[in-house]
N, C-alpha and C positions, 0 to 999 in steps of 0.2 A: 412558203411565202408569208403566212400569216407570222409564222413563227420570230422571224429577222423583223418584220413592224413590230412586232411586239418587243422585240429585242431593242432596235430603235429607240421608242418610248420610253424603256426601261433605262437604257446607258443615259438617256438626257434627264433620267431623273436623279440617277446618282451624279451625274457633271452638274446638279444644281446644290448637291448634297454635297459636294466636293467640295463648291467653293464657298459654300457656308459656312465650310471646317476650315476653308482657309489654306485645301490644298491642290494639287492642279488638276482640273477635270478629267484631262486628257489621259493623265496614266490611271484613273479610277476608271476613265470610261473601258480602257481596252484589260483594265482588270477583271473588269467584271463581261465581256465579250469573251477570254479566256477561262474563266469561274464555268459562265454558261457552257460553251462547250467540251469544256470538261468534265462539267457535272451530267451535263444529254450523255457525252461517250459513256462513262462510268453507268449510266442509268442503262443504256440499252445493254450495255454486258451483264448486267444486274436482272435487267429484263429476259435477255436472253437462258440466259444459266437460271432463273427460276420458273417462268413457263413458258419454253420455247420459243420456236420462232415461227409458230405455225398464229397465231395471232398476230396480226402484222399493226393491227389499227391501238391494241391495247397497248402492245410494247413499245409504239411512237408517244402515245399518251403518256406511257410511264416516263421513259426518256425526258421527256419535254417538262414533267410534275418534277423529276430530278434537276433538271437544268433553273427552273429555277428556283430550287434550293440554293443552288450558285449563287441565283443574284440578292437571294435573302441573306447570305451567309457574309455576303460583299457587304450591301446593309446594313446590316446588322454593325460590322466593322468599324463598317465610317460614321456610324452612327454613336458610338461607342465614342470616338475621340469629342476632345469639347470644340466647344466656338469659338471662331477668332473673332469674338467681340469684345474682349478684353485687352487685346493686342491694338484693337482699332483705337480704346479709348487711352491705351498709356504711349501712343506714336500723338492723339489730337492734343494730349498733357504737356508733352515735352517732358524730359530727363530735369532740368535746370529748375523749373517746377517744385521739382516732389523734395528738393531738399529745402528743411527747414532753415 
């Protein structure tokens, strides 16, 4: 349960990093929802295959420290492209404007 609030918290922070960049929340948001479970499945295989599955508490730890590597990696991503703050000032310009 902690783990989906925490997930929660997380995707509303990239739909704000989303539209910062000027692209649409909603497919960043459920990108990084599949990044997440992606990255937990991959971790608890990962967990699994290196020490077993007789520690049940460590290997959800892991899993969970993998998963969000997912949302660092999403991120990271979108963090990467630039701002459409630039876009905003050459639509407030107008095209007719900029020729001398």
């Amino acid at each position: 349960m902690l783990e989906i609030i925490i997930l929660i918290f997380l995707t509303r922070h990239i739909g704000e990093l989303a539209v910062r960049k000027g692209l649409p929340p909603t497919r960043w948001k459920w990108i990084t929802v599949g990044y997440w479970f992606l990255f937990e499945f991959m971790g608890a295989i990962i967990g699994i295959l290196a020490f077993g599955n007789e520690n049940f508490i460590g290997l959800m730890l892991f899993s969970v420290a993998c998963a969000f590597g997912g949302y660092l990696l999403v991120k990271y991503r979108l963090e990467k492209l630039p701002d459409n703050n630039m876009d905003d000032d050459i639509n407030r310009i107008g095209s007719d404007q900029l020729r001398p």
